[in-house]
C-alpha positions in Angstrom: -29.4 42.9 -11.7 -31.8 40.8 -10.5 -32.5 36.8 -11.2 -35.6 37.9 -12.9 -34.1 40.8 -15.6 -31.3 38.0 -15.7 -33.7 35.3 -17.1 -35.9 38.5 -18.9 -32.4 38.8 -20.9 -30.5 35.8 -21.2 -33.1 33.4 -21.5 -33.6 33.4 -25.2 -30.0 32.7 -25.8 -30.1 29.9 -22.7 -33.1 28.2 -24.1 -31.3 28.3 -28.0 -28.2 26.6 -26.2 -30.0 24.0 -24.6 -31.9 23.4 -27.6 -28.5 23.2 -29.5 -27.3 20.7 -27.0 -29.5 18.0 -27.6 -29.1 18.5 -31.7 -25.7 17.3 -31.0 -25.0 13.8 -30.0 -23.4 12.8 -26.3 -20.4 10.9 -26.2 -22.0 8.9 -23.7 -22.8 5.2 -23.2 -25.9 3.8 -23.4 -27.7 2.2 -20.1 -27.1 -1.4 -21.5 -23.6 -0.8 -22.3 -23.2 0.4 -18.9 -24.7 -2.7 -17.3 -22.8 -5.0 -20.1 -19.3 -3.4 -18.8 -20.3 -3.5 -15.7 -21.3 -7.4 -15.9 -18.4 -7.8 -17.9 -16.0 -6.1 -15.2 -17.6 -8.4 -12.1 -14.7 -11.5 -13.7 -10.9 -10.0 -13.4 -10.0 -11.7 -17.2 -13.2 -10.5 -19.0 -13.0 -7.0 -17.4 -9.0 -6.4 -18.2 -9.8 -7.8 -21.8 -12.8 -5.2 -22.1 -10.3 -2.5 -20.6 -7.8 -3.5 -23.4 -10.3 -3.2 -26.4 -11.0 0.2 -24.7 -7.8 1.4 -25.1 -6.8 -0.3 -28.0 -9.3 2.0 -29.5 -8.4 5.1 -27.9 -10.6 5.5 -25.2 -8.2 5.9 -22.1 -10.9 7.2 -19.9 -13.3 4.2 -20.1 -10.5 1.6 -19.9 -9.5 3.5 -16.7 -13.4 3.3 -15.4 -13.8 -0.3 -16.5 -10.3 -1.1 -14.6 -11.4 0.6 -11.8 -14.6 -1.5 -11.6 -12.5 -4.3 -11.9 -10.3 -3.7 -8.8 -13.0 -2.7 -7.0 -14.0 -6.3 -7.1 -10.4 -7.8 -7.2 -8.3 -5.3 -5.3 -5.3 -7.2 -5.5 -5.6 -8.2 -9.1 -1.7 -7.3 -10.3 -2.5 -7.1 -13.8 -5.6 -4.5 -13.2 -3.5 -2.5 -11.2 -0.5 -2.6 -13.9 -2.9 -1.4 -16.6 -4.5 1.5 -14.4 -1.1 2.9 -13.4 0.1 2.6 -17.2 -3.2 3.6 -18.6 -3.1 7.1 -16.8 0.6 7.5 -17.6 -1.6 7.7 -21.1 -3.3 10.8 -20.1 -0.8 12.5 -18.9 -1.7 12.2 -15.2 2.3 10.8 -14.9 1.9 11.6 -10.9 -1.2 9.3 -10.6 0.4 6.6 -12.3 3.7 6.8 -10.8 2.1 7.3 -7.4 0.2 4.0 -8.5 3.2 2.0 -9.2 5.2 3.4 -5.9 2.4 2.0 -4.4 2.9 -1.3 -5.9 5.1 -4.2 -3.7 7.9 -5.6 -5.7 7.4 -9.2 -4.2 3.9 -9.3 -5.8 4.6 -7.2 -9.2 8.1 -8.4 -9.5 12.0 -5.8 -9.7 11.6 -5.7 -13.7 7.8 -5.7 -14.4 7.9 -1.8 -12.0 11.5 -1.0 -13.4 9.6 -1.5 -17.0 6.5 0.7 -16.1 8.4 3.5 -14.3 10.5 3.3 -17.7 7.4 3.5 -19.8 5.5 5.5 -17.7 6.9 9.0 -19.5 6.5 8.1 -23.0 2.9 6.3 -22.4 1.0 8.9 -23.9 3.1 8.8 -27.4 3.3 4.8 -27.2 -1.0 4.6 -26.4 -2.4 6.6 -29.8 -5.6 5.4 -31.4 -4.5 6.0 -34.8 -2.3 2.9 -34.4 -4.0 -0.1 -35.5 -4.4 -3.1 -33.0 -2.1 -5.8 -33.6 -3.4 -8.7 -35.6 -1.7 -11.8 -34.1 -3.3 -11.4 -30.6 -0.1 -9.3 -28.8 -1.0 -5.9 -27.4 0.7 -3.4 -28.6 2.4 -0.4 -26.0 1.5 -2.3 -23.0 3.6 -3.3 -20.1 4.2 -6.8 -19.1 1.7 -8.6 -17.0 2.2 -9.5 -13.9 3.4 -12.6 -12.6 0.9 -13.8 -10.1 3.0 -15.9 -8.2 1.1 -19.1 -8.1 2.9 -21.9 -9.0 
């Protein structure tokens, strides 16, 4: 069949699909949000924080993309990369996270923050559910310990 019988008899039903798509509203972000994430992401607190309110409400994905802004800027930032590994334990991807937290040194991470994560790491997607509700008194709930950066 050629390209033009093709488009001569699918067309009508690819033109009514495309027209459906745009009835339907994308689950994506706005260009300012974009640019206030990624202004956010620029300063290691602010962008881990954002990452956390991410999560907290169920979106793993953008938490991961906001981390990953993050670490692009502060590539040794312990906690970033603590919350990254744990964060695609969440999704499932247990091999990217554990291959995350192989990767990490002990003398910067510490023996019982990794022992913790490669604990949690399994169950993260059953301990990370958005139908729980955030803590109230400021703790974050289903989260490995932070990091301890070391300097004293």
């Amino acid at each position: 069949m050629t390209p033009f019988r093709i488009l001569q008899r699918y067309g009508p039903c690819m033109l009514g699909a495309s027209i459906l798509s745009l009835a339907v509203p994308l689950n994506a972000q706005s260009f300012e949000e974009l640019d206030r994430l990624s202004d956010i992401s620029v300063e290691e607190e602010s962008g881990i924080a954002a990452a956390r309110e991410q999560a907290g409400r169920g979106e793993l994905l953008e938490a991961l993309a906001t981390l990953e802004r993050v670490m692009a800027v502060h590539p040794r930032s312990a906690n970033a990369r603590i919350l990254h590994a744990y964060y695609l334990c969440a999704i499932d991807d247990l091999q990217g996270g554990m291959v995350e937290i192989d990767d990490m040194d002990e003398d910067d991470f510490g023996e019982d923050v990794l022992a913790e994560l490669r604990q949690r790491c399994p169950n993260a997607s059953t301990e990370m559910t958005p139908t729980q509700p955030a803590p109230s008194n400021g703790q974050r709930a289903a989260e490995p310990a932070e990091a301890d950066s070391g300097k004293d």
